[in-house]
C-alpha positions as CSV (number, residue, x, y, z in Angstrom):
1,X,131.1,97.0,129.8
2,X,132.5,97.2,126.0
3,X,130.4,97.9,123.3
4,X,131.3,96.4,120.3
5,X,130.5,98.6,116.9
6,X,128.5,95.4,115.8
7,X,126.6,95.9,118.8
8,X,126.0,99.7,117.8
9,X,124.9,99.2,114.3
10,X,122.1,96.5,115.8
11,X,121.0,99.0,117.9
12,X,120.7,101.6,115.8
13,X,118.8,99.5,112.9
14,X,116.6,98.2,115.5
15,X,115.8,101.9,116.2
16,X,115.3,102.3,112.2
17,X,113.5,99.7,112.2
18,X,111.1,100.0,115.0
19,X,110.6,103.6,114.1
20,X,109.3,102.4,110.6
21,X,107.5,100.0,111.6
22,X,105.6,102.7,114.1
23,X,105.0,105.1,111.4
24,X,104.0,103.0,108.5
25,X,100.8,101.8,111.5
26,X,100.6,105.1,111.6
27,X,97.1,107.0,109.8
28,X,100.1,109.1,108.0
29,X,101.9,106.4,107.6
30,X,99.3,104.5,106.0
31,X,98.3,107.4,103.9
32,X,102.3,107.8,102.9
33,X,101.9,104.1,101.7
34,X,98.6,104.8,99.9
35,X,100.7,107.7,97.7
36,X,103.6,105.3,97.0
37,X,101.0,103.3,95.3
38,X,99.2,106.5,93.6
39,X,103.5,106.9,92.6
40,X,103.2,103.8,90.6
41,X,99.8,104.0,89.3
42,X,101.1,107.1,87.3
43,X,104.2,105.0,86.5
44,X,102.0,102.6,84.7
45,X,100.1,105.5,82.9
46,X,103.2,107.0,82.0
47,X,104.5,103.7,80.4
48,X,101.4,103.3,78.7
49,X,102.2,106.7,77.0
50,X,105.4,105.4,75.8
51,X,103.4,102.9,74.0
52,X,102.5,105.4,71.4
53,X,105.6,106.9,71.4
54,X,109.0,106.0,68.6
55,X,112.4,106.4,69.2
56,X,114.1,108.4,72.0
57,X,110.9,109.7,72.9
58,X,109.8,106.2,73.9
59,X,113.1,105.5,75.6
60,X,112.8,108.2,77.8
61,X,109.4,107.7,78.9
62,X,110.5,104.3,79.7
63,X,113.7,105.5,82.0
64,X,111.0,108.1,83.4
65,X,108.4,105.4,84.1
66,X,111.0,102.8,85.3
67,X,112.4,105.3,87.9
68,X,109.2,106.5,89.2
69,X,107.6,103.1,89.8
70,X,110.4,102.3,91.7
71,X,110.0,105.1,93.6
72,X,106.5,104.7,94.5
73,X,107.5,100.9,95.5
74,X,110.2,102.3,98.0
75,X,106.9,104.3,99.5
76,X,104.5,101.6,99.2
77,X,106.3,99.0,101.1
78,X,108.1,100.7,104.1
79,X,106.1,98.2,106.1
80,X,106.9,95.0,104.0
81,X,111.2,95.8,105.4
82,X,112.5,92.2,106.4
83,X,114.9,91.7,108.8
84,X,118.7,92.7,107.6
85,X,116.8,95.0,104.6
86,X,116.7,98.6,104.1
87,X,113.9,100.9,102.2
88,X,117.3,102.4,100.8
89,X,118.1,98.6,99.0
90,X,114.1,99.2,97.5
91,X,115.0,102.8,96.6
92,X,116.1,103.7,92.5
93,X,119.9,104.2,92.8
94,X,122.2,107.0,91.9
95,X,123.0,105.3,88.2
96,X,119.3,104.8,87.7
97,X,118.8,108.8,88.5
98,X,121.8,109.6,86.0
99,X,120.5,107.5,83.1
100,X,116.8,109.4,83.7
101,X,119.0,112.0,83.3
102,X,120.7,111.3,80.5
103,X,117.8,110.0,78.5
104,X,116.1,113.3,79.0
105,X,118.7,115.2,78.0
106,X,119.0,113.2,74.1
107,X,115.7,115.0,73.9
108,X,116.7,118.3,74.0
């Protein structure tokens, strides 16, 4: 019998996915979920800071709230995968991580 590599990759996602879906039913896994959303509660409270803020000050708590809400919605919604998604699609990106980055370093 020949297994195809499209075969493989189903597999293996199914695995992923099956995994995921047993942890995030999980009492950990619930209580991993619970802290994604405690992730963007401090988002919000950290964009709310930037309210007050002026200039590149406000700009960077902005990237820094931006970045960490998506962060805690990666966490928050492991269980909410559809099929054909990842949790890596929900996660903030390497570009998103560099202008964080770069936003925090105007301020020094």
């Amino acid at each position: 019998m020949k297994i195809t590599q499209f075969q493989i990759r189903n597999l293996v996602e199914e695995l992923i996915r099956s995994e995921m879906n047993e942890f995030s039913s999980s009492k950990p896994g619930k209580s991993f979920m619970r802290e994604g959303d405690r992730i963007r509660s401090s988002a919000r409270k950290i964009y709310e800071l930037s309210e007050a803020q002026t200039g590149k000050m406000r700009g960077a708590l902005v990237s820094v709230a931006d970045f960490v809400d998506k962060l805690g919605g990666s966490i928050a919604s492991i269980n909410d995968l559809e099929e054909g998604s990842s949790i890596t699609d929900t996660l903030p990106s390497v570009q998103e991580l560099k202008k964080l980055h770069k936003a925090i370093k105007t301020l020094e």
